[in-house]
N, C-alpha and C positions, 0 to 999 in steps of 0.2 A: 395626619400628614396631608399636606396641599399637594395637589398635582407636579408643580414644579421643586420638587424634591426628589424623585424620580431622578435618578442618576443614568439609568440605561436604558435603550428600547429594545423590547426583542420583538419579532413577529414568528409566528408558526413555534406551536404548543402542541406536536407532535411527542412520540417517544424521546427522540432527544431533545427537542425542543424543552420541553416540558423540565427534563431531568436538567439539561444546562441551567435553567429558570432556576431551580428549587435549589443549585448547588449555590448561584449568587448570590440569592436570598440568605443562604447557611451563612456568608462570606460577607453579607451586610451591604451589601448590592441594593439599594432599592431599584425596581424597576416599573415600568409602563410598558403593559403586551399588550399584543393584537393576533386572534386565530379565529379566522373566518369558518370553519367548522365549530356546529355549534357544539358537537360531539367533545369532540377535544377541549375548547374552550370549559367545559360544565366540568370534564375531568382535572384539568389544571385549575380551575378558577376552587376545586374543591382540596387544594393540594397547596396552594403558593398563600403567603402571608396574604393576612385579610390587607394590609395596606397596600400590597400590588396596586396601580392604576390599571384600568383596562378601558383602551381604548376602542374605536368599532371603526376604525380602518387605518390602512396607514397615514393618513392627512392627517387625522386626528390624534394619533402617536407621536407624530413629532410634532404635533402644538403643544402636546404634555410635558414636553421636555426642553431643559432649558440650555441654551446657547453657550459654549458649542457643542453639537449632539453626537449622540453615539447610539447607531441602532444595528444589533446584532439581528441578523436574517435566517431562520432556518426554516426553511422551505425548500420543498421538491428542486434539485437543482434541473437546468434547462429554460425554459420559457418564462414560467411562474417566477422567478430571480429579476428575471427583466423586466414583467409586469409590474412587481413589487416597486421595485426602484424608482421605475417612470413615474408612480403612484407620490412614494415618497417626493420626489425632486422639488413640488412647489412647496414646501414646506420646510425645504433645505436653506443653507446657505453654507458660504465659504467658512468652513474651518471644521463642517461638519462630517463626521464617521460613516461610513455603512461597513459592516463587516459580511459577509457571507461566510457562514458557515458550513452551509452543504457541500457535497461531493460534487463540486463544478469540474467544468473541464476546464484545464488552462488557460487556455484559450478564448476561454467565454470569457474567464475573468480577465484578460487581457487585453477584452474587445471592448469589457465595460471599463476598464479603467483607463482606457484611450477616449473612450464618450466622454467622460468626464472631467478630463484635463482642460483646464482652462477656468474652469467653473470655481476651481476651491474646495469641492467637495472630492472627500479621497473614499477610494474604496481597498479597503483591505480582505484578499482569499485567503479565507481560515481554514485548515484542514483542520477536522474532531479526529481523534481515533480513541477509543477504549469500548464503541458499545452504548449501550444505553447504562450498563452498570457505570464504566470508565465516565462518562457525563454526569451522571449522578452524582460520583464521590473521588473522580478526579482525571479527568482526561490529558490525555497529548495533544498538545496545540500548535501548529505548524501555522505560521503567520506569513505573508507577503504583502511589500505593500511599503508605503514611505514613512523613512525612521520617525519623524515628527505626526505623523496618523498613530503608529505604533505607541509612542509615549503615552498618547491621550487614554490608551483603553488598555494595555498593559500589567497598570495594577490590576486591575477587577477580574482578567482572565490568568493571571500569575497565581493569584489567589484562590479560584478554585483549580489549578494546573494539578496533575499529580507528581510526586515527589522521587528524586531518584533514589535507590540504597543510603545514596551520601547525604540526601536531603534536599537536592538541587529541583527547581520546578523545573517540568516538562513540557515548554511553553518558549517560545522565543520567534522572533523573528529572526526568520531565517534567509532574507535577502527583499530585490526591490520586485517589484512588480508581481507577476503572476505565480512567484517561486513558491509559496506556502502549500498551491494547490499544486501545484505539479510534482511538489516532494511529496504532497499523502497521494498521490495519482500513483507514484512509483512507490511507496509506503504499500498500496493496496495489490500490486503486479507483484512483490516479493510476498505479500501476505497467501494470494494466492497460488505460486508456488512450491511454500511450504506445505500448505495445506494438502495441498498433491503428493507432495513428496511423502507426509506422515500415512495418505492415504493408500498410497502402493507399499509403502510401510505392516500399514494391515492386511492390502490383500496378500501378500506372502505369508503373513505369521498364519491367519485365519483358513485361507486356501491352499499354501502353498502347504506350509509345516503343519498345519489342523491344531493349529492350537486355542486353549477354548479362550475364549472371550475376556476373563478374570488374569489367564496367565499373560495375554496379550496385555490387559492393563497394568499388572505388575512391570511387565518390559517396557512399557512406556513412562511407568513412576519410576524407575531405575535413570532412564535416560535422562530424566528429570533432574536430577540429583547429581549429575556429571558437565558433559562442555555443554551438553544436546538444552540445558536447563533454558525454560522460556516456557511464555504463557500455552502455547497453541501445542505442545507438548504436554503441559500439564493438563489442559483439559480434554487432552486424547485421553489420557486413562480413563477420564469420567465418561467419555461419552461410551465405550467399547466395554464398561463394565455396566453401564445402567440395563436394566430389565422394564420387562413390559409387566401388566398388570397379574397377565399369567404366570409371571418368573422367568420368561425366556429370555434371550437378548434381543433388547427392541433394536438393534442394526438391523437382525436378519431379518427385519418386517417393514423396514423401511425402503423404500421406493432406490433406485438405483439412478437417481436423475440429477444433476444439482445446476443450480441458476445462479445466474451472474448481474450486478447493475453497470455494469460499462465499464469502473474503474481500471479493472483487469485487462480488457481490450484496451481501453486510450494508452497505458504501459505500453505494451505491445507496439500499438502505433507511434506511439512517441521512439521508442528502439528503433523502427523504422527510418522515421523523419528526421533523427539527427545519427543516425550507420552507429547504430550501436547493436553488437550482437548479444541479445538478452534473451539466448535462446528456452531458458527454462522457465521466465516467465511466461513468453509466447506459447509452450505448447498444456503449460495449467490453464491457461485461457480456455483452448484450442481441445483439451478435453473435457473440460464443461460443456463445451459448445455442441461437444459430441455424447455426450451422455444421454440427452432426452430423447434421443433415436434410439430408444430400445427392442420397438417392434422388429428394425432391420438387424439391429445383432444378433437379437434371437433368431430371426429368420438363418443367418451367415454361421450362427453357432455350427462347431462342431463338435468334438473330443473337449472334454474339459479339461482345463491346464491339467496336464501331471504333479505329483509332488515335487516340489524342486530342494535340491540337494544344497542347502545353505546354513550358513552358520550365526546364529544372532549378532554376534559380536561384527561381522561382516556387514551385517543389516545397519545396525547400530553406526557404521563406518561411514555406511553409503549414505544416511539419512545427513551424518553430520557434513559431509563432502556435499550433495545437491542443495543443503540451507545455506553451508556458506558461499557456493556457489551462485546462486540465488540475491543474496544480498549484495555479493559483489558486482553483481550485473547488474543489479540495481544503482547502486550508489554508481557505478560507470555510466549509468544514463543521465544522474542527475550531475555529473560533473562536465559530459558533453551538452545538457542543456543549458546548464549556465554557462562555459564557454560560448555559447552562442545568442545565448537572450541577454548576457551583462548582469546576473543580478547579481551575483559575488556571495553564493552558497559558500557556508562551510559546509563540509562535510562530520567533521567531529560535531559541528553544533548539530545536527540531524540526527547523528546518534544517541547523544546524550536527551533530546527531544523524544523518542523512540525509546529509552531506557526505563517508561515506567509508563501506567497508564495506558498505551496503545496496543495493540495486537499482536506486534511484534516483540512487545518487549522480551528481554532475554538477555544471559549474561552476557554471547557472543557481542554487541553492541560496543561495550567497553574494548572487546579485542580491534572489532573494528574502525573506531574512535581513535586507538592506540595509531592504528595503520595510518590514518586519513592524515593523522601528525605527524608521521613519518618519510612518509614518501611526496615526489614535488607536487603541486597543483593539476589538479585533474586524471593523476595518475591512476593506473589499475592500482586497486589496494593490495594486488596480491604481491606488489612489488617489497611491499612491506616484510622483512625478513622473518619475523614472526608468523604472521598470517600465511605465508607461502608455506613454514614447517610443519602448520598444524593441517594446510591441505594437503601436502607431503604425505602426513602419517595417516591420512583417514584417506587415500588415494587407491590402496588397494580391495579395500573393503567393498569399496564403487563399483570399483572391475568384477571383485569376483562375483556382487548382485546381480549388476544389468548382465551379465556372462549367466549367470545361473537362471536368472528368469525370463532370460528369453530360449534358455533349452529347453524350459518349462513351457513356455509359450505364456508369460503372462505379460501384461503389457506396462511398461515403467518409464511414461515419457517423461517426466520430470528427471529420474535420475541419469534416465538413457542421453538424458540434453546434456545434463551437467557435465557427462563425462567425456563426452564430443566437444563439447565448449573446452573444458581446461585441457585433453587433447590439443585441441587445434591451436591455442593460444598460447600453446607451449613449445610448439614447431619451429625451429627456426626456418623452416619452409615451407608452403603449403600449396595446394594445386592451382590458385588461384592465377600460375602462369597458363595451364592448359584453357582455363575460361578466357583470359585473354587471345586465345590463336584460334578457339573458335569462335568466339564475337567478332574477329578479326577476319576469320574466314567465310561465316554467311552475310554479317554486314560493314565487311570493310572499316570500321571502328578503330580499328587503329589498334598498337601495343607500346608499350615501353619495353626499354632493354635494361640487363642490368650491367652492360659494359659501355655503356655512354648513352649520352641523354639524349631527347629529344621522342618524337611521337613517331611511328612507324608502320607501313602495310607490307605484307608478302603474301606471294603467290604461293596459297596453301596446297594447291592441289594435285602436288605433286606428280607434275606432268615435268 
């Protein structure tokens, strides 16, 4: 094989790096990489077909490749992206690819594909999701970025994509510009939600009902097996049944901390920045954030919860109410951000993307695919007559948890959110007149009425 046979470039031979690498290779990819560790480099260079090129930076990766280029990036998202790129540029030309693959923010990729208009060279934000397994032997690929960029690289990443039940790849471009990364942005805000929700999930069965470790995982292999069915559900049984070397359950030796890469906060901020209330994403954030303070809870400790008086079936109710909850707050952020950035998301197409390979996958995905076809453009999906029944029936279950575990005193912000959210958003009135009379009353701000138009002040003080 001569150098220019090399069909793709990748840089950064990382865990996923690495694993993306090997799946292309499987998929008949030839490729030309570059990893500036030499660490990594030794370990892939001992993994990837002896025909691989390997180049020793990126100037020299895109001389190996021939006109016009496609150089896949996986590298630390942030600076090191920028770096890379500047690197690449003299070696580029018009017609040529960058894809990033990393967990960028929006917005970065948004700011580099505005550097580069004009140039000819396009850059496409790839969201990965499945993992380092999911990269290996078939990921979810959330693309951004211009349909004629997309064509050019399409086959090679279709082909290692993972597959739906129906057989469909998990892989599409999902709109223009910056939309690939800002759907796995929000991809990763409902990832983390759930993760909360199955986790206050455990602390009741384990603390609340004392149930041991095995019968907890059988209730989560149960749930499996019903609507609750999805990756991050399945592998709750695994993690809540495995033991330590002793035979204990290695949970109860594990550290009570958990760490976040940003993805979960930009979510949060993005609900923010375009008024969307994505309250259950924001407080999974928001209790990570609070977790590695453990010296001060211990210190505030006092009585340990009580037993709390609940019913699995109940639990069971509540998990499935706060995920769909969860995803629908999500998919409502990515429908206000594409009403405002223009990129022309579907939202069915995100689902079926999401339906295999990524973190989220699950069978709800399909229901809520059904919705995004049903209801108009950029609607709440719970409008969808379907999706509203099945919140409907798993509505009281909600109630009677967050109600039973805070008599308990145990703390359940993920559900506690959800059931405030579809509350309020079920209102046909909400207090959000009283916030108007008193913004109106310390800073004169002004109000609307609801018996004629127009902006208005009063003298609140009832003199």
């Amino acid at each position: 094989m001569t150098s220019s046979e090399a069909r793709l470039g990748l840089i950064g031979l990382g865990t996923m790096g690495r694993n993306l690498a090997l799946n292309l290779a499987d998929h008949g990819t030839k490729l030309a990489v570059w990893e500036r560790d030499a660490e990594l480099a030794a370990t892939a260079r001992a993994a990837l077909p002896a025909a691989t090129v390997w180049a020793d930076g990126p100037a020299a990766l895109a001389a190996t490749l021939p006109a016009p280029r496609a150089i896949l990036l996986m590298v630390t998202a942030g600076p090191a992206v920028d770096a890379v790129i500047d690197a690449l540029r003299p070696g580029l030309q018009p017609g040529d690819v960058i894809l990033d693959g990393g967990n960028a923010d929006a917005r970065d990729t948004a700011r580099r594909q505005a550097a580069l208009a004009g140039t000819g060279i396009e850059l496409i934000g790839l969201g990965v999701s499945g993992g380092e397994e999911g990269a290996r032997f078939g990921p979810a690929l959330m693309a951004g970025g211009s349909a004629a960029a997309w064509d050019r690289v399409s086959p090679a990443l279709t082909a290692i994509a993972a597959r739906t039940p129906a057989g469909e790849p998990c892989c599409a471009l999902l709109g223009a510009g910056a939309a690939g990364h800002f759907v796995k942005t929000v991809h990763n805000g409902i990832e983390y939600a759930v993760m909360q929700t199955l986790a206050e999930a455990y602390d009741l069965m384990r603390n609340g009902l004392a149930m041991a470790p095995d019968a907890i995982g059988d209730v989560f292999a149960a749930w499996n097996a019903g609507p609750l069915e999805g990756y991050l559900v399945e592998i709750a049984a695994d993690v809540v049944r495995t033991r330590d070397d002793d035979g204990s359950p290695l949970l109860d030796k594990v550290a009570d901390r958990a760490g976040q890469k940003g993805t979960g906060r930009w979510a949060s901020l993005a609900a923010l920045d375009y008024g969307v209330p994505a309250p259950t994403l924001a407080v999974a954030g928001l209790a990570r954030a609070g977790s590695p303070g453990d010296d001060e809870r211990r210190q505030l400790a006092g009585a340990r919860p009580s037993p709390v008086e609940l019913d699995v079936d109940d639990l069971e109710a509540a998990v499935h109410a706060a995920t769909l909850a969860a995803f629908v707050q999500g998919f409502d952020l990515i429908a206000a951000a594409d009403a405002a950035e223009g990129w022309s998301v579907d939202r069915a197409a995100v689902a079926g993307v999401w339906r295999a390979g990524c973190i989220l996958r699950a069978s709800l995905l399909d229901r809520l695919a059904d919705a995004a076809r049903t209801v108009p453009a950029g609607a709440l999906l719970l409008r969808a007559d379907a999706l509203a029944a099945e919140m409907h029936a798993v509505l009281p279950g909600l109630r009677n948890t967050v109600a039973a575990a805070a008599l308990s005193r145990f703390a359940v912000p993920a559900m506690g959110s959800a059931l405030a959210w579809i509350d309020g958003i079920s209102r046909d009135r909400v207090p959000a007149d009283f916030l108007q009379g008193l913004r109106d009353r310390f800073g004169a701000h002004r109000f609307e009425r609801t018996d004629r138009p127009g902006s208005f002040h009063a003298d609140w003080r009832g003199e």
